[in-house]
N, C-alpha and C positions, 0 to 999 in steps of 0.2 A: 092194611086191613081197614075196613070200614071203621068208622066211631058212630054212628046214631043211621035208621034206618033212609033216611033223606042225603045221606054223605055220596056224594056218585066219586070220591077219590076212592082209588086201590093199589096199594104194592102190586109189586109181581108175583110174590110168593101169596099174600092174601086173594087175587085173582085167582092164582094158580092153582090153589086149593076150595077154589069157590066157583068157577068158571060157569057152571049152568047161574050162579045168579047173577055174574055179571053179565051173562045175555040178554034172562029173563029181565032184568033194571034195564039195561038199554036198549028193548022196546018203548020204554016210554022217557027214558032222558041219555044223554051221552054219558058217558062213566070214564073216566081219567086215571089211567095205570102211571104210578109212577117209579121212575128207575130209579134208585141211591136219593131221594128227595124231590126229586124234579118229573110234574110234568115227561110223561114219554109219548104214550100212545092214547089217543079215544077212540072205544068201541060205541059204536052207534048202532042201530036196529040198519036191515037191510034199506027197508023202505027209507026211512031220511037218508041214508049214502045215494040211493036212487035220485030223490029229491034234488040234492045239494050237488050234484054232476050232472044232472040232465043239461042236455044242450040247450040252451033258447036261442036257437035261429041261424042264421049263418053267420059267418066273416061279411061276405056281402051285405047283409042287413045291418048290421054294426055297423059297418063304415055309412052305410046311406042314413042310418039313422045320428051318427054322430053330432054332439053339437059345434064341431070342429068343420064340416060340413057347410061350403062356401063363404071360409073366413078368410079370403084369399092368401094363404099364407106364401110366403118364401120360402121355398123346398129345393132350392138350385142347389146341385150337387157343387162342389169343392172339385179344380181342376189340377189339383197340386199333383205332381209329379211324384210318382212311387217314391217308397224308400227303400235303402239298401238292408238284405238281410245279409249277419253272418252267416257264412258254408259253414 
């Protein structure tokens, strides 16, 4: 259950009997369900989940942009000879 109107923790059972205002509060902050004492889940508004997964850019751009990006590294693969698995 919440303790003061500013508190974004909630039980499951306080969520569960409260669920439109754990929505309505995370619109505007994340709010923290927790199971048996701990931390489980944050409900966040749709818009910030949008936010915080949106893509920025490709794989490609990432590696071009990397600062790893002509550090001439040594990447020579290892010529070792398989191992044996048990049947």
């Amino acid at each position: 259950m919440l303790t003061s109107p500013k508190d974004t923790n909630w039980t499951v059972a306080g969520a569960k009997a409260r669920l439109s205002e754990v929505i309505e509060r995370a619109q505007s902050s994340p709010q923290t369900i927790t199971k048996n004492g701990k931390p489980s889940v944050v409900v966040v508004s749709a818009e910030e989940w949008q936010r915080k997964t949106a893509r920025k850019g490709t794989l490609a751009e990432f590696l071009l942009d990397s600062p790893l990006r002509g550090a001439d590294l040594d990447l020579e693969r290892q010529r070792d000879e398989p191992r044996d698995l048990p049947l």
